[in-house]
C-alpha positions in Angstrom: -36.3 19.0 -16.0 -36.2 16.9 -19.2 -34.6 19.0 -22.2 -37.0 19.9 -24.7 -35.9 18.4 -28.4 -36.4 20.5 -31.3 -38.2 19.5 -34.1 -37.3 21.2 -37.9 -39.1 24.1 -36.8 -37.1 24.9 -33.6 -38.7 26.2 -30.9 -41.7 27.3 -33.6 -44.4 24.8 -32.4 -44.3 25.7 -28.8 -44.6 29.0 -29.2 -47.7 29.0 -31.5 -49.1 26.9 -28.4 -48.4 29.7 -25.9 -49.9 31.9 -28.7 -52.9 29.9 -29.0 -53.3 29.6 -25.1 -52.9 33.7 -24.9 -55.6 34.1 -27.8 -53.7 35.2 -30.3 -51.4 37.9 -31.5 -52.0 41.5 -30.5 -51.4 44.2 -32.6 -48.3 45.6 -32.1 -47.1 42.2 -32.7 -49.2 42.0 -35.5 -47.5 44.8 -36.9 -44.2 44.4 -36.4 -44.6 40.8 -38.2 -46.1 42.8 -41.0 -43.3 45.2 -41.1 -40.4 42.6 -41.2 -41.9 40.6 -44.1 -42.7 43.4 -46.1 -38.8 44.5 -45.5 -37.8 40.8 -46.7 -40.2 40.5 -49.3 -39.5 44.2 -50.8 -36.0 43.2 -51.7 -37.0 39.8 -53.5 -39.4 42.1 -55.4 -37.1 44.8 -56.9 -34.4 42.0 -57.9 -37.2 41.3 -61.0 -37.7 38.3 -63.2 -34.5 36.9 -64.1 -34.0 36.5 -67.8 -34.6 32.5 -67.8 -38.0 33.2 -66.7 -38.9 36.0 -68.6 -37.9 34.3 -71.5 -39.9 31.1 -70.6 -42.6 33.2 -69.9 -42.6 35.3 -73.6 -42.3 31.3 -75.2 -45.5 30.3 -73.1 -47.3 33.8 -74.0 -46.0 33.0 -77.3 -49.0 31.9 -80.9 -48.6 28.5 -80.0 -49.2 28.9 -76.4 -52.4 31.3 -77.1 -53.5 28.1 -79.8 -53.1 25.5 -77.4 -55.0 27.0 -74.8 -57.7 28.7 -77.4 -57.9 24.4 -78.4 -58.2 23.7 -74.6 -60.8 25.9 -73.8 -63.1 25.3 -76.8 -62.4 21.8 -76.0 -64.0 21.0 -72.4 
């Protein structure tokens, strides 16, 4: 048996085959998936905006920012 290479994505791209073949992903799987991004994603969300954003953000939200796009909308 040849061995298999694997591209970037590992083994990824054969297994969504096998998925594809098997009609899809049933629920529990489903749900487990759901349960381990939430569990990654939770954490990203409580570390909050760093302060280099948030202050780029209060610049952009800043009276030039609301003129510029006030000139941009009344523009088009």
């Amino acid at each position: 048996m040849k061995p298999q290479r694997l591209n970037s994505r590992g083994n990824v791209d054969q297994t969504m085959k096998e998925v594809k073949k098997q009609g899809g992903l049933n629920a529990e799987i489903q749900s487990r998936i759901g349960h381990q991004l939430r569990a990654m994603y939770d954490d990203v969300v409580r570390q909050g905006v760093p302060d280099r954003f948030a202050e780029l953000i209060r610049k952009l939200d800043g009276p030039e920012a609301a003129a510029e796009l006030a000139k941009k909308d009344g523009g088009e």
